[in-house]
C-alpha positions as CSV (number, residue, x, y, z in Angstrom):
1,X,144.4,106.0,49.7
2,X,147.9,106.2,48.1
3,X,149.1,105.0,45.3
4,X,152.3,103.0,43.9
5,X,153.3,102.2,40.5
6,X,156.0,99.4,40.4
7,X,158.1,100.0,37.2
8,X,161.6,98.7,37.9
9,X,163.6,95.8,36.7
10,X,165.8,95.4,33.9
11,X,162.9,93.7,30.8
12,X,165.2,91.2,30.0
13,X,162.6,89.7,27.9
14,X,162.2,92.7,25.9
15,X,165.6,92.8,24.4
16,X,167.0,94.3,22.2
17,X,164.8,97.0,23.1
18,X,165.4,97.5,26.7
19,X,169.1,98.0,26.3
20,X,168.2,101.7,25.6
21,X,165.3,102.5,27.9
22,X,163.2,101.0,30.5
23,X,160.4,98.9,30.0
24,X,157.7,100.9,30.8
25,X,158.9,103.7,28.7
26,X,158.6,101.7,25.4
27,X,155.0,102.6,23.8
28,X,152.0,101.1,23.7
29,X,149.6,102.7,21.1
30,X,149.9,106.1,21.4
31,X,151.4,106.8,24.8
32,X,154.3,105.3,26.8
33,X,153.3,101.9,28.8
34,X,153.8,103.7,32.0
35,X,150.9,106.2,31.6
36,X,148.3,103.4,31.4
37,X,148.6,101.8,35.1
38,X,149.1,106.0,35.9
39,X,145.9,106.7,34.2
40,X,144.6,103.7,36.2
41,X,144.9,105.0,39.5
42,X,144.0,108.7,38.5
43,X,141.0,107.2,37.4
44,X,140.0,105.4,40.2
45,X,140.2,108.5,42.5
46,X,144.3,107.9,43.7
47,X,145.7,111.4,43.7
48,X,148.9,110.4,45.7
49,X,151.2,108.3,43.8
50,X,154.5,107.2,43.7
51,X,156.4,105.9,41.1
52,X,159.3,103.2,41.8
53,X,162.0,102.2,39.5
54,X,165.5,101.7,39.1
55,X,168.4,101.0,36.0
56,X,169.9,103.4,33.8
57,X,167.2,105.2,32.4
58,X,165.5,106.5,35.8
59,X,165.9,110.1,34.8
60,X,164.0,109.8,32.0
61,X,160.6,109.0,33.7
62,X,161.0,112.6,35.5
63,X,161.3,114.1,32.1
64,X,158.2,112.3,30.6
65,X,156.2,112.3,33.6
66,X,157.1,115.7,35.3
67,X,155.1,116.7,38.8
68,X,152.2,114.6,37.1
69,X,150.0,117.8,36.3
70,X,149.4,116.5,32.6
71,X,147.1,114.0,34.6
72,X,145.6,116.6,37.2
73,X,147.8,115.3,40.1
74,X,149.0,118.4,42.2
75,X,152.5,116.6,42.5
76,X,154.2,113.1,41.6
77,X,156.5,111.1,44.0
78,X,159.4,109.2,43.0
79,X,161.9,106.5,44.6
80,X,164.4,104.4,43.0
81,X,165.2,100.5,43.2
82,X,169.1,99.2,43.0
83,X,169.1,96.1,41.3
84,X,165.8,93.9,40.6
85,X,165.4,91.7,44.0
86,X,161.6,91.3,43.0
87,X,158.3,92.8,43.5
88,X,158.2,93.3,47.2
89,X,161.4,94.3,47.6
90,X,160.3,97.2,45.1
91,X,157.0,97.5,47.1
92,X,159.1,98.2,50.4
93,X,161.1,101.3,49.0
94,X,157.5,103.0,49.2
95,X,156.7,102.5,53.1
96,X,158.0,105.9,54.2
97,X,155.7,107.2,51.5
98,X,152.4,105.3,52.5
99,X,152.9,106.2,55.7
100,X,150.5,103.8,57.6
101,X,147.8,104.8,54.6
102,X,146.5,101.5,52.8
103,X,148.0,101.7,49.0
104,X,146.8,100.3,46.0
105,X,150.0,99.1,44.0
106,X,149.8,98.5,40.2
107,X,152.8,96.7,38.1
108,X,153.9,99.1,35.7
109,X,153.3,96.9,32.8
110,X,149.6,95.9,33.4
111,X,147.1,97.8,31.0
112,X,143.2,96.9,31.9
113,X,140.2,97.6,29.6
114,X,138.0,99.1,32.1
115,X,138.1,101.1,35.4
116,X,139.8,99.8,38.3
117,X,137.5,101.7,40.5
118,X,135.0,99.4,41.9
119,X,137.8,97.3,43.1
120,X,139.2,99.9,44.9
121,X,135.8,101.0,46.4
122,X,135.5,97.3,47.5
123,X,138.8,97.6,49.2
124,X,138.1,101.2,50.8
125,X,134.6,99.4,52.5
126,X,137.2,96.1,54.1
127,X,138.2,96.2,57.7
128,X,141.8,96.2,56.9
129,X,143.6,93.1,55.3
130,X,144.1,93.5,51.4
131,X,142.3,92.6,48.4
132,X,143.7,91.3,45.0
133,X,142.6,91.3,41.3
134,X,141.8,88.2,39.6
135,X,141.8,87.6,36.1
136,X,140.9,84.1,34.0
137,X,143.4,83.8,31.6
138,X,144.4,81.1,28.8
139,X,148.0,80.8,30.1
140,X,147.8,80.4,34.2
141,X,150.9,78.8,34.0
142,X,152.8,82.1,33.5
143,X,151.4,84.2,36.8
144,X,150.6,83.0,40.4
145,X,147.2,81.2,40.4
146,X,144.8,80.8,43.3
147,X,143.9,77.6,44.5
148,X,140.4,78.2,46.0
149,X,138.5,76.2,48.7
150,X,134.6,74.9,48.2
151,X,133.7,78.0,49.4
152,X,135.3,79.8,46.8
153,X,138.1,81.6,49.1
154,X,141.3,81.7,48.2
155,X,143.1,78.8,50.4
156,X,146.5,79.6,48.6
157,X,148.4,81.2,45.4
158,X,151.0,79.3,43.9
159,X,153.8,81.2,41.7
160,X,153.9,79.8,38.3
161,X,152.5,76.4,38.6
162,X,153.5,73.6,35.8
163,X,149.8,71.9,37.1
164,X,147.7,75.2,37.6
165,X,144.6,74.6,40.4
166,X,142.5,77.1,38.4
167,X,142.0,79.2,35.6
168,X,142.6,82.8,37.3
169,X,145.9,84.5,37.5
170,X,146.4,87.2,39.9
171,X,147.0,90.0,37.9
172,X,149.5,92.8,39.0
173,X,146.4,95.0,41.1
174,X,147.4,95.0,44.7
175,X,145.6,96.6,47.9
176,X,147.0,96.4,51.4
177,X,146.4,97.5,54.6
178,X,149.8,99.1,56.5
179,X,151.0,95.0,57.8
180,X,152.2,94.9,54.3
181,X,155.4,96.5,55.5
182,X,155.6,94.0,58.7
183,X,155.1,91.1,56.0
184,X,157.5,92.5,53.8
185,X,160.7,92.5,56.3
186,X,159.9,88.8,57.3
187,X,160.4,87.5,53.3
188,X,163.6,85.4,52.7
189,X,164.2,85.3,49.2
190,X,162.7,82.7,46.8
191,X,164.8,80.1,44.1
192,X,164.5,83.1,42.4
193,X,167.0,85.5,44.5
194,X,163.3,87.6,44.7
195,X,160.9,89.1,47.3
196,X,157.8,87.6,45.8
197,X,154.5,89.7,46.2
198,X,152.8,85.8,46.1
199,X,154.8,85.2,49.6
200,X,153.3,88.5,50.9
201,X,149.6,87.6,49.5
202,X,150.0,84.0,51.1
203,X,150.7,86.0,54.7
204,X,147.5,87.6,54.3
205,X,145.8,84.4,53.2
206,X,147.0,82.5,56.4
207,X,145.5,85.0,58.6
208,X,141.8,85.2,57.0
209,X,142.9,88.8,55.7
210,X,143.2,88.4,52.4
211,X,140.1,89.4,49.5
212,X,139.3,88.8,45.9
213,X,137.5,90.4,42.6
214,X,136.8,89.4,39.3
215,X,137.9,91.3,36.6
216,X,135.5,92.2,33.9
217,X,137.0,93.0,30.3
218,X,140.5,92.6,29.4
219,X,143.4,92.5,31.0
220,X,147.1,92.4,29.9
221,X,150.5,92.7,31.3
222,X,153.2,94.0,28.4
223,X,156.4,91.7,29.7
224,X,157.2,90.1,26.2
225,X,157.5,90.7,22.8
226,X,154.0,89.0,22.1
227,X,152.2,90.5,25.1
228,X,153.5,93.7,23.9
229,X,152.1,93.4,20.7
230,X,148.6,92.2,22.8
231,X,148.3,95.2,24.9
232,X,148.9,97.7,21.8
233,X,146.1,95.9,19.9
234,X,143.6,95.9,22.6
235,X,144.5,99.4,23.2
236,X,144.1,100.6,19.7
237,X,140.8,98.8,19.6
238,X,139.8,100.3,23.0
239,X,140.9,104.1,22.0
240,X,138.9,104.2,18.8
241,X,135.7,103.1,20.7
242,X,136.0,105.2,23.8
243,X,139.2,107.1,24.1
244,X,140.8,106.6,27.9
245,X,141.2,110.8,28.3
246,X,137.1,110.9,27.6
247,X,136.4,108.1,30.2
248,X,139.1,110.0,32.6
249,X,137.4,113.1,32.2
250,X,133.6,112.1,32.7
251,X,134.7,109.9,35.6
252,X,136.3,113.3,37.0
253,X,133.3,115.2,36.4
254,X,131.5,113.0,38.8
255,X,133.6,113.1,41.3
């Protein structure tokens, strides 16, 4: 199982503070918003990860981040993304690294409470196709929402709907089989100018492929100034209950 951590883009939305460093470099709590999804996957048993992003301050994440041996990862890939152009166009810049291996791809800016493992187990025992996270959120509105039939399967996600079908929002946790790259190079690009990763879900959906969990706990992404605030609270909390490097180490201990 590979990994992929998506932490390109220019974080418009955060300015003025992303006019002198990416995003996912800006802290949350005590460690920069790109080690969480990081210590995510780690977690969960991914030991092959690549990290993709782009803009002017690229380098830096090779001189925070390093070969990755700070989280027990023998090495730590990198690519870059020109321009935005969305989340599957960022997704595609990994294929060559994936190599035909199914991936479980995490939006650098998405910070969960609890372990992402049992979703990836649940993924690992599929015959193929991909599985997504869900999450029931106050605001819908703001992420793509599933619209589900009476059987409770997803029939189809809509991007940020004014008139959301449901209370879930698919939160940035991503597991594909290798058609993700034949889906990918089929995308046109939305209103937006964007490969959207909701186009690629949809695919999956229309062929019967396509999975779902629940979330349990918390879940944030870190794309505004208020959500920013969010995640650094529920981390704060989270830390002085159960620090993450404690819960990383006992999970690696079972292993």
């Amino acid at each position: 199982m590979k990994g992929i951590v998506l932490a390109g883009g220019l974080g418009t939305r955060l300015h003025p503070l992303t006019k002198i460093t990416n995003k996912h470099l800006l802290p949350v709590y005590n460690r920069p918003m790109i080690h969480w999804p990081l210590l995510s996957l780690v977690e969960a048993g991914v030991r092959d990860i690549m990290i993709v992003t782009g803009g002017s301050f690229a380098g830096s994440f090779l001189q925070l981040l390093g070969n990755g041996r700070e989280f027990g990862l023998k090495d730590l890939h990198y690519t870059y993304q020109e321009g935005e152009g969305g989340i599957a166009a960022a997704l595609s810049l990994a294929e060559h690294f994936v190599d035909g291996d199914p991936c479980v791809v995490m939006l650098g800016d998405n910070i969960v409470e609890h372990s992402i493992a049992p979703y990836v187990r649940d993924f690992g025992r599929q015959e193929g196709g991909a599985r997504i996270v869900l999450r029931e959120v106050p605001d819908p509105e703001r992420f793509g929402v599933p619209e589900f039939d009476e059987e409770g399967r997803i029939r189809r996600i809509i991007e940020k709907p004014s008139s959301p079908p449901s209370r879930y929002a698919v939160t940035g946790i991503y597991m594909y089989d290798a058609w993700v790259w034949e889906v990918v190079k089929t995308l046109k690009p939305s209103g937006r100018g964007e490969l959207e990763i909701t186009d690629v879900n949809n695919a999956y959906i229309e062929r019967g492929l396509l999975q779902h969990s629940v979330m349990e706990g918390w879940w944030t992404d870190a794309g505004t100034f208020n959500s920013l605030l969010r995640a650094s609270n529920r981390v704060a909390e989270r830390e002085h209950e159960r620090p993450f490097d404690q819960f990383l180490g006992e999970s690696a201990a079972t292993r």
